[in-house]
Every structure is written in C-alpha cells, then in structure tokens.
C-alpha positions as a Python dict, from the first residue, in 0.01 Angstrom:
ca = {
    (1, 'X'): (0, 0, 0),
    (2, 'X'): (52, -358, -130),
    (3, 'X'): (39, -259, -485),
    (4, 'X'): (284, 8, -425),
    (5, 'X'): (578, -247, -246),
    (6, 'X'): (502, -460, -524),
    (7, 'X'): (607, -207, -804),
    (8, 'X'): (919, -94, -592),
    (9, 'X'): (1014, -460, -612),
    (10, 'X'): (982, -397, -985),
    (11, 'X'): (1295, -134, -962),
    (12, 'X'): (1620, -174, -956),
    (13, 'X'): (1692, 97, -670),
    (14, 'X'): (2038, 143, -690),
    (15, 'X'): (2058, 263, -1070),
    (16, 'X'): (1685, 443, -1017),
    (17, 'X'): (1877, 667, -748),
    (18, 'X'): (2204, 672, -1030),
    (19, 'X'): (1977, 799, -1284),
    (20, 'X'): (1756, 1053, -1079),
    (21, 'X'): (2044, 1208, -871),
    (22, 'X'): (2305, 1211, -1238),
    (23, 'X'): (2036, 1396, -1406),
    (24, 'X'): (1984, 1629, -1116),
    (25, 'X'): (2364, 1745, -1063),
    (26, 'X'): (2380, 1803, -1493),
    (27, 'X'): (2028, 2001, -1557),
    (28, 'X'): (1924, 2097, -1164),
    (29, 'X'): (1829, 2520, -1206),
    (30, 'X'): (2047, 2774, -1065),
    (31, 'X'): (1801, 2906, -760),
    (32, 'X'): (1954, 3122, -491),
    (33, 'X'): (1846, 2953, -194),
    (34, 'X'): (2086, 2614, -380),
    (35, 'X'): (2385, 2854, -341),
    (36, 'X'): (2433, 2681, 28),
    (37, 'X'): (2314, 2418, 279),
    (38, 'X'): (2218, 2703, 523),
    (39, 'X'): (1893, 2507, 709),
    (40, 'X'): (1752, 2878, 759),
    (41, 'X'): (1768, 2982, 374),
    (42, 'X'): (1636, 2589, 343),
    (43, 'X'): (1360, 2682, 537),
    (44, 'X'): (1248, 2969, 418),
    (45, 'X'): (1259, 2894, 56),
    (46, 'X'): (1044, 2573, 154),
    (47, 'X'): (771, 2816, 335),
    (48, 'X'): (735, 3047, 55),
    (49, 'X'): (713, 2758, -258),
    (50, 'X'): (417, 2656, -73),
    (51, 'X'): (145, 2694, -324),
    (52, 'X'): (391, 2928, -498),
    (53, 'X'): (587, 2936, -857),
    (54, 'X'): (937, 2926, -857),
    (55, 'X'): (948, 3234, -1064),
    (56, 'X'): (775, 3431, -829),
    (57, 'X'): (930, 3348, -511),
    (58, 'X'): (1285, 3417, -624),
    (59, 'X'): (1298, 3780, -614),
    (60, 'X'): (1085, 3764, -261),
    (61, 'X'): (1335, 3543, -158),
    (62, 'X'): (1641, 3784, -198),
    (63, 'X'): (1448, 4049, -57),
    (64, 'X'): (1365, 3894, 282),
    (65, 'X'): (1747, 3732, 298),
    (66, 'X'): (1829, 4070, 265),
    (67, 'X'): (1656, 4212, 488),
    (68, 'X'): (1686, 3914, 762),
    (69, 'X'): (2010, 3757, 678),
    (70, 'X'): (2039, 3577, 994),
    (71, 'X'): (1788, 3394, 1212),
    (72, 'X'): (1813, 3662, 1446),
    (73, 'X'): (1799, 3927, 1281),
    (74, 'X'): (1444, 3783, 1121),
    (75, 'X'): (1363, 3679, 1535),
    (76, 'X'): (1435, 4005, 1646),
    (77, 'X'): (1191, 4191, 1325),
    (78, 'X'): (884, 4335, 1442),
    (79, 'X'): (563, 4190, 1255),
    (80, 'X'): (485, 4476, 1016),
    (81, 'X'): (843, 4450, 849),
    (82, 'X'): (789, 4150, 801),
    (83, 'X'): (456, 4131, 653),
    (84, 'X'): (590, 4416, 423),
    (85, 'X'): (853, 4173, 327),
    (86, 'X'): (613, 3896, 222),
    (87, 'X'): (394, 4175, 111),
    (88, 'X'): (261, 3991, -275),
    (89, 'X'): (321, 3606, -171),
    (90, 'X'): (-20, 3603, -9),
    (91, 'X'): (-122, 3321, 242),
    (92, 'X'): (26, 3521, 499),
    (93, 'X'): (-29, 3270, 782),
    (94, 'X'): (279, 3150, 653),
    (95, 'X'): (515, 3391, 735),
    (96, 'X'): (327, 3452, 1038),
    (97, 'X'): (407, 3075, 1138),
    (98, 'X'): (803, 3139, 1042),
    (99, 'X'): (854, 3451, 1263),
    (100, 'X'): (685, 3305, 1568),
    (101, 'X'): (885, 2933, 1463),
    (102, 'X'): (1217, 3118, 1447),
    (103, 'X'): (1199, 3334, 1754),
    (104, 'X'): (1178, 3003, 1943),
    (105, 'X'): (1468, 2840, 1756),
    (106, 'X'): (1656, 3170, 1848),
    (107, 'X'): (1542, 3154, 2205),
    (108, 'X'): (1521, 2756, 2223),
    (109, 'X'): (1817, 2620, 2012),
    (110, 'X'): (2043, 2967, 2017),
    (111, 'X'): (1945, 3007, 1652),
    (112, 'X'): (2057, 2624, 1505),
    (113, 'X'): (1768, 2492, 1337),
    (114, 'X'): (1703, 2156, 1549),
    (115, 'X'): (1868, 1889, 1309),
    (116, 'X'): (1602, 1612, 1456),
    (117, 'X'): (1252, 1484, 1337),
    (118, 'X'): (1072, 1543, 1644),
    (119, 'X'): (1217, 1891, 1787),
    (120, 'X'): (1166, 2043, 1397),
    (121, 'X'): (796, 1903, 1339),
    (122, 'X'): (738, 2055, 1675),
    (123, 'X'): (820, 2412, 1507),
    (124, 'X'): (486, 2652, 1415),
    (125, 'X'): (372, 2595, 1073),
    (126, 'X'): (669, 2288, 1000),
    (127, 'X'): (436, 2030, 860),
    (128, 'X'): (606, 1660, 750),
    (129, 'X'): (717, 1781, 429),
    (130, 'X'): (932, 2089, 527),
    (131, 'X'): (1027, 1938, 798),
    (132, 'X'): (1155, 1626, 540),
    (133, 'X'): (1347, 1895, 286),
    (134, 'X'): (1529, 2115, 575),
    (135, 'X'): (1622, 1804, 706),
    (136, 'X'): (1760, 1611, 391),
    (137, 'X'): (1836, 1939, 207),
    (138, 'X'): (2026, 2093, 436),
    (139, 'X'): (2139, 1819, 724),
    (140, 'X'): (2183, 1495, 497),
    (141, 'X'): (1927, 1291, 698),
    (142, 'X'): (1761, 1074, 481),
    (143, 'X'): (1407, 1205, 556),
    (144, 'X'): (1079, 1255, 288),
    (145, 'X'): (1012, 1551, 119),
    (146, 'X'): (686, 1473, 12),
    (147, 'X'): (505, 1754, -193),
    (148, 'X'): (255, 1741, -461),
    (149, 'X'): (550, 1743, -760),
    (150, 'X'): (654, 1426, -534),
    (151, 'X'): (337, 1227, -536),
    (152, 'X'): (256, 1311, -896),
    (153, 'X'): (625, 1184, -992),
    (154, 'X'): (582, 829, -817),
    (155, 'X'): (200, 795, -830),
    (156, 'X'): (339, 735, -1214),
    (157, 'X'): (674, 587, -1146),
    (158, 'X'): (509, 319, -883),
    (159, 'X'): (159, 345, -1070),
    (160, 'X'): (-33, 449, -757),
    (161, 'X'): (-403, 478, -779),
    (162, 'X'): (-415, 603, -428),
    (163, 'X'): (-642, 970, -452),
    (164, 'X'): (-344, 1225, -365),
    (165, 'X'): (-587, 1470, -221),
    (166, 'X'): (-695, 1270, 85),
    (167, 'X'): (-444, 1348, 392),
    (168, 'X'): (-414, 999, 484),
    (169, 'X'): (-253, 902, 92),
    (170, 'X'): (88, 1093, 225),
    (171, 'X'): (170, 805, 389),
    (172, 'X'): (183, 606, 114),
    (173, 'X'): (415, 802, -24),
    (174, 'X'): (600, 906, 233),
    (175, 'X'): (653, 526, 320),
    (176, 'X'): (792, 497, -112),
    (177, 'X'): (1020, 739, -29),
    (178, 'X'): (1146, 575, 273),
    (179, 'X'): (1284, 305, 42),
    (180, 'X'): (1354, 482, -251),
    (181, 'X'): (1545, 765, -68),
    (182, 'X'): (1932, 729, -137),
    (183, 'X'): (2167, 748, 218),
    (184, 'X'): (2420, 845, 53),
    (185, 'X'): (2315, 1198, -88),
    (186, 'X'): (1932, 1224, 66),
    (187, 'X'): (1990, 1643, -22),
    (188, 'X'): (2023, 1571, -434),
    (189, 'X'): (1766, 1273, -427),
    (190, 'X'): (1503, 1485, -267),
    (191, 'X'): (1578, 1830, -474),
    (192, 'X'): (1577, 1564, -774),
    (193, 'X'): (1221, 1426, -718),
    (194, 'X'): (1090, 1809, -676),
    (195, 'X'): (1310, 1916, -990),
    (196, 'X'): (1183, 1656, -1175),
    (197, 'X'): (834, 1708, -1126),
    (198, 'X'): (834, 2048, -1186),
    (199, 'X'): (1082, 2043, -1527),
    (200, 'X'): (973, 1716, -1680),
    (201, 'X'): (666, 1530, -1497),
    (202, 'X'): (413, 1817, -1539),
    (203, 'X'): (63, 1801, -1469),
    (204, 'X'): (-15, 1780, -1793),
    (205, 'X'): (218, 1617, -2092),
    (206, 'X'): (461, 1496, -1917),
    (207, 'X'): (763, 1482, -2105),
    (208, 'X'): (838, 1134, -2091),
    (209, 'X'): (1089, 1088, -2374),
    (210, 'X'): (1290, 1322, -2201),
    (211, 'X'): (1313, 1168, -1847),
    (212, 'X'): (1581, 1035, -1695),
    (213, 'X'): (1389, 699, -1481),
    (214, 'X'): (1177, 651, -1768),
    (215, 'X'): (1314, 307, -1771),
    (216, 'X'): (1193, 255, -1382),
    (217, 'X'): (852, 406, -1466),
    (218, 'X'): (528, 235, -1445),
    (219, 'X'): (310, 380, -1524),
    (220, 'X'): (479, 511, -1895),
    (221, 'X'): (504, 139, -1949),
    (222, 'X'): (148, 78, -1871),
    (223, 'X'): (29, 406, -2120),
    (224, 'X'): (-118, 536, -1839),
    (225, 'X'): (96, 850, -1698),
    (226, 'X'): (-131, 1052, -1834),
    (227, 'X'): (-416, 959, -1621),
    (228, 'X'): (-231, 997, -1335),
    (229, 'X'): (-217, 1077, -1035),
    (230, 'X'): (-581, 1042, -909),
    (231, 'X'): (-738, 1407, -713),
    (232, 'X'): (-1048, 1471, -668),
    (233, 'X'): (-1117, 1829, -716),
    (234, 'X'): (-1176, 2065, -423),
    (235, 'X'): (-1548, 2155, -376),
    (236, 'X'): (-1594, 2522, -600),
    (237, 'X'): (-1475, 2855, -438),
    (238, 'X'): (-1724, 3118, -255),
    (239, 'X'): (-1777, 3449, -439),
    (240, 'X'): (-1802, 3708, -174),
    (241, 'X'): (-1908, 4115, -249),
    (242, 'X'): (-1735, 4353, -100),
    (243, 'X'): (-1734, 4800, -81),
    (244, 'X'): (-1495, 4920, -61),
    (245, 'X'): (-1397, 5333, 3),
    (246, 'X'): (-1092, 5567, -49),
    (247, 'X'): (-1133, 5813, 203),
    (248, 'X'): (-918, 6151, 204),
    (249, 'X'): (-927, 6389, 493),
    (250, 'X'): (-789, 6744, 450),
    (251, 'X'): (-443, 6740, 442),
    (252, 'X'): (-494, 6467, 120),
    (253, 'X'): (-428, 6174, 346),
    (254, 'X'): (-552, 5837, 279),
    (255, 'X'): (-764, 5654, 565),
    (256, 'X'): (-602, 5308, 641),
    (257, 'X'): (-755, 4975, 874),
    (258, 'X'): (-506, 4759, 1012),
    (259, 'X'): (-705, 4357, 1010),
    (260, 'X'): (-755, 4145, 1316),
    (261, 'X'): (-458, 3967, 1434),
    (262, 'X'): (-623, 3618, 1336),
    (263, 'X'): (-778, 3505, 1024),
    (264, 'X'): (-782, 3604, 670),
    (265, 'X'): (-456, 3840, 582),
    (266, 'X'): (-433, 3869, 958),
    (267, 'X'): (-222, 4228, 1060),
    (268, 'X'): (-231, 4351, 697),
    (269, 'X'): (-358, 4697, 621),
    (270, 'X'): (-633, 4757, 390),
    (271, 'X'): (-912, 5054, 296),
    (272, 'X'): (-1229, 5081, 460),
    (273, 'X'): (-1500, 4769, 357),
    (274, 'X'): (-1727, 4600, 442),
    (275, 'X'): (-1907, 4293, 292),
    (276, 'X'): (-2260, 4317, 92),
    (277, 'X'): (-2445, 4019, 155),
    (278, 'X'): (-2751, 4068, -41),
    (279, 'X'): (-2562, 4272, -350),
    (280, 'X'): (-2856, 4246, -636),
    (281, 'X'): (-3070, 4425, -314),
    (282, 'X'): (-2778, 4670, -202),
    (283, 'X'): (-2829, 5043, -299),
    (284, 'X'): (-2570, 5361, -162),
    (285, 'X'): (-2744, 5392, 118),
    (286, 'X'): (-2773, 5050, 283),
    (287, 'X'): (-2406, 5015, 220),
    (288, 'X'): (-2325, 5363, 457),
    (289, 'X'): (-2562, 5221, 712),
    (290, 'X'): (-2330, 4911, 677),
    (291, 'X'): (-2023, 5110, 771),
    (292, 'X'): (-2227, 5255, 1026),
    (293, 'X'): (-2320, 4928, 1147),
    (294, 'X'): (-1962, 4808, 1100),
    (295, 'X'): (-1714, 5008, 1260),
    (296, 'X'): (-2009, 5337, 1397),
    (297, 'X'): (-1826, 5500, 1094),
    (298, 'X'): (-2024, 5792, 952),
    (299, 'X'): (-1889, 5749, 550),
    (300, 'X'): (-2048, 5900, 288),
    (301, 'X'): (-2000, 5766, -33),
    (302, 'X'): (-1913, 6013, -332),
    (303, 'X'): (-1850, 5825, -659),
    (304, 'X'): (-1814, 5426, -819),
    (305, 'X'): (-1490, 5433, -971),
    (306, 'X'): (-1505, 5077, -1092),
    (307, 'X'): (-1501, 4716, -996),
    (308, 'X'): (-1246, 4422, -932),
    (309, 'X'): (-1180, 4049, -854),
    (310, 'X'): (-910, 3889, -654),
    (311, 'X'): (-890, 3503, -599),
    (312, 'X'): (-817, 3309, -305),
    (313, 'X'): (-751, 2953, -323),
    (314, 'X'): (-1111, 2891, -133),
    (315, 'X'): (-1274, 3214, -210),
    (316, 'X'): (-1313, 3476, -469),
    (317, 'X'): (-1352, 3856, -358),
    (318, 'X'): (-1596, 4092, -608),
    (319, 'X'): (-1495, 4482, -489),
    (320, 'X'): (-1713, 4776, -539),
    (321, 'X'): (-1454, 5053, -527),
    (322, 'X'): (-1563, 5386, -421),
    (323, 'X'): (-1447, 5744, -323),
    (324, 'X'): (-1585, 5899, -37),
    (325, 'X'): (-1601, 6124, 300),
    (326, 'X'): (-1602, 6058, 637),
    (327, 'X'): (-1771, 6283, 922),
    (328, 'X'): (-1540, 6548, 1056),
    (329, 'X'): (-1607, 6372, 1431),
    (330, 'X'): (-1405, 6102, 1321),
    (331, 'X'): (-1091, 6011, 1508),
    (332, 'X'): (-788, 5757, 1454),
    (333, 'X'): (-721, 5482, 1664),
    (334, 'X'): (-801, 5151, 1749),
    (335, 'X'): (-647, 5045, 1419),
    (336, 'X'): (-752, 5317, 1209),
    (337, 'X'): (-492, 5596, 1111),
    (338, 'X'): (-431, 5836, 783),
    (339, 'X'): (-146, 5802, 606),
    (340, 'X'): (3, 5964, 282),
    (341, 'X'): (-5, 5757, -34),
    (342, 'X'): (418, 5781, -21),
    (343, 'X'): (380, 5640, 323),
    (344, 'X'): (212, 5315, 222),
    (345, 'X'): (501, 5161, 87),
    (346, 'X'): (616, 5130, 460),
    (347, 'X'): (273, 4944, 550),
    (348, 'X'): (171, 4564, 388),
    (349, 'X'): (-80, 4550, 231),
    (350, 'X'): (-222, 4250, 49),
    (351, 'X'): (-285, 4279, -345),
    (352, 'X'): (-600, 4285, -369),
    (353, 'X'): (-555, 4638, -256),
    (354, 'X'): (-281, 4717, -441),
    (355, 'X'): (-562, 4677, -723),
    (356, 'X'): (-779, 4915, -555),
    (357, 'X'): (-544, 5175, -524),
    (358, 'X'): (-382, 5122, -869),
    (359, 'X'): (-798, 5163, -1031),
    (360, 'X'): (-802, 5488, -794),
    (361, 'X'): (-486, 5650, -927),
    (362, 'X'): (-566, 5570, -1270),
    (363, 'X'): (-961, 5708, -1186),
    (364, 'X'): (-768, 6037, -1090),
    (365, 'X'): (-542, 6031, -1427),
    (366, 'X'): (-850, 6069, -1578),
}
C-alpha cells in the first residue's frame, strides 16, 4: 500500500484523468448497452462480461433486452425463459442471482435500481465491482469499478507488485482508484480504465507506444510492464467422466432431466448421465447398473456414438455419448419428461449438450 501512494504522488492526476477520459470519448467501441445510462442495461451488461468476451456477450445482450426490456418485465419472467435466454453464456448462477436481485428491486425500490453503495451491494450476486460500474456508469457517483482489465492497467501504471489473485489485493486497488477516479465524469473514467485494458493493455504485449497515459506509467518507464501484474495461477482443473444416453420412446421423442435447483447449471435441462468414477474399470454393464443405481432407471444401452469434452473454469467434463432404451415401465415426472427434438429450443440447455445432440444428429446423417 505504501509503495502504491508513493507512485500516485509520482502523477500528475489532473492531466492522467485528461488523457485517459480524451482518449476514451475519440476511440471508446460502439457497444449497445453505451447507447444509454439506463442502470438496468448497466447492470446487466456488467453480469454477463463476467468472465465473458465482449464479442460474445453482445448478441446475448440484445436478445435478453429484447425479451425483458424493462425491469419488470425481466421480474415478472418465469425461470426457464430466462435460462433459455442466457442459454450459451454459461455460469448460470449468474443470471440466477439477477432474476432473484431484480424481483426485489421491483418489489423493494418499485423497479429504480438503488443509486446508493450500501442498498446496491446488498443486491444477490452485486459484488464491489458491479456494484462500482452501475453506480459510476450509470449514476455519476464516483465509485470503483475494479475488474481484472483494472488491476492489470494500474498494477503497471502504479507498478504494483501486489499478487492480483488474492481477494484481499482489491483493496489496494480499489483504494488507487479512489484517488485516481475523476468527479467530474466518474462514468467515462471508469469505462476508460476497462476500455483501455481490454484495447491496449493486454495480457500479453501490451501496446505501449500506442497508449494514451504512457507518460503517467510506471511501470513502462521501469521496462517492466511486461512482467506485470503478479497472479499466481489457479491450482489445475478436475477431469471428470461422464455417460451419457439419447433415449427415444415410441412416438420418436427425446427423454429430457431437468438439474437440481442448486449447484452446477442449476434448473438446466440435460440427457440422461451419470458420472463413471473408475472409467479405465467401467464396462456397458456397470454403467446401466449406474443408472439403475442413479435415478432406479432401467436403460439399456444400444450403441457408442462418440466422445466429447467441455471445459469449466474449475473442471473439465469427458462424455461417453450413447444411444439407448429405456424399460417400457418407465414413467415421466419428477423432472423427467419426453420432448420432441423441435421442442428443445423452448427448454435451456447448457452447451455441453448442445454438443451431444449436435454428435447424435450427425451419428444419424450417417
């Protein structure tokens, strides 16, 4: 913390705010949720750029403003439309966290976003740094925004040793920004420290000739930007086997599982699975008995149509894909229903078995 007042003391605020915020207004992206101040379209866009590429959250974002145009009208959803619209963004605790936040602001606050520190943080799933953006983005209140673009931009600018992937480090930063933030337009200085880290202060090669507070910058003076900022890498992911079965029933209709309301992809759909925990050991057999075991499901497995992968930020799932039948005393309910393969567009599923049906239809192409 000392080291980092010291090297604020270095800057000349006043034109390091100039610079930042003039650059901003010329070369700042055209991004639709920029097209207002509205703190709900703030909001949302903040949830879904969580661990999430511009790119890819654009069209998702026009989609679910579409669909839910209005705080109430995204209050008054029920869960599986919205889950379908999120359907692809994955972490789906997320959106989960955003329905149950807004039906409170819509209940609570008669649908205005709470414009104050401590009514916002109290929101489901608004940690400090939304919380910061809606808040300077969208109200003006000079607040920090701090996300990993922002502590990669002044770990360099302030030359901040500080390891960014300890919890207790956002302070540090969050306590920069406090003095660095401008008053007088807190929306453009904190949409110019994200902009800037994601245009020009990459993770890698940072494009210092082209930055606009190279002058303020630390640790480009010191030839050290690129070994900056300090994180420690997460410990490896878990690799986790799965079977999975397509299941028909007579009228050609697929046999669908809706998940537990808590935990991983929580109220998603899926196919039948189960996990293999011994897979070099695991013949056709053992893995019926499993299903048996799992949900008193009497499958029968009919062919392998091929293998996949799908990665999670902590965990990586390996899917046995197969085709198979089900005993005729089998009944829906309790989560379990048949649907028609045009019917799942109505029903969210998360990728990973969008991959499974995808190697299914092209199995039957063949």
């Amino acid at each position: 913390m000392v080291n980092e007042l010291k090297n604020i003391e270095k800057i000349s605020i006043e034109i390091f705010q100039e610079d930042l915020i003039t650059w901003f207004k010329a070369e700042q992206r055209e991004l639709p949720w920029r097209k207002d101040q509205d703190p709900y379209k703030v909001w949302v866009s903040e949830i879904m750029l969580q661990q999430t590429r511009v790119d890819t959250v654009i069209p998702y974002f026009n989609r679910f403003i579409e669909w839910f145009p209005t705080i109430e009208d995204l209050a008054n959803a029920n869960d599986d439309k919205v889950l379908k619209a999120w359907e692809g963004l994955g972490y789906y605790s997320r959106v989960r966290n955003l329905h149950s936040a807004v039906k409170e602001v819509n209940e609570k606050y008669d649908g205005q976003v709470p414009n104050s520190p401590k009514e916002i943080s109290n929101l489901k799933g608004v940690g400090p740094y939304t919380a910061g953006a809606i808040l300077s983005i969208a109200y003006g209140i000079p607040e920090p925004a701090v996300d990993g673009n922002v502590m990669r931009v002044l770990s360099r600018i302030l030359s901040i040793w500080e390891d960014i992937a300890k919890p207790s480090t956002r302070k540090v930063f969050e306590n920069a920004v406090r003095q660095l933030i401008s008053h007088d337009d807190p929306s453009a200085f904190n949409q110019a420290l994200m902009e800037l880290g994601a245009l020009i202060c990459t993770p890698t090669s940072p494009s210092c000739l082209l930055c606009p507070v190279r002058d303020h910058c630390q640790g480009f003076h010191e030839g050290v930007e690129s070994e900056l900022p300090i994180k420690t890498k997460k410990n490896s992911q878990k690799n986790v086997e799965l079977a999975a079965i397509i299941v028909k029933n007579e009228m050609g209709k697929v046999l669908i599982h809706k998940r537990p309301e808590t935990g991983l992809l929580a109220n998603l759909w899926e196919f039948p699975n189960v996990e293999i925990h011994q897979p070099l050991l695991m013949d056709r057999t053992q893995i019926t008995d499993l299903f048996k075991d799992s949900f008193d499901m009497n499958i029968m497995l009919d062919k392998g149509i091929g293998q996949l992968e799908h990665v999670f930020s902590h965990l990586i799932w390996n899917i046995r894909v197969y085709t198979g039948t089900i005993s005729s005393d089998f009944s829906e309910g309790n989560g379990w229903k048949y649907i028609s393969l045009d019917e799942m567009e109505d029903y969210a599923f998360p990728v990973s078995y969008h991959k499974i049906l995808k190697l299914y239809n092209d199995y039957t192409k063949k």
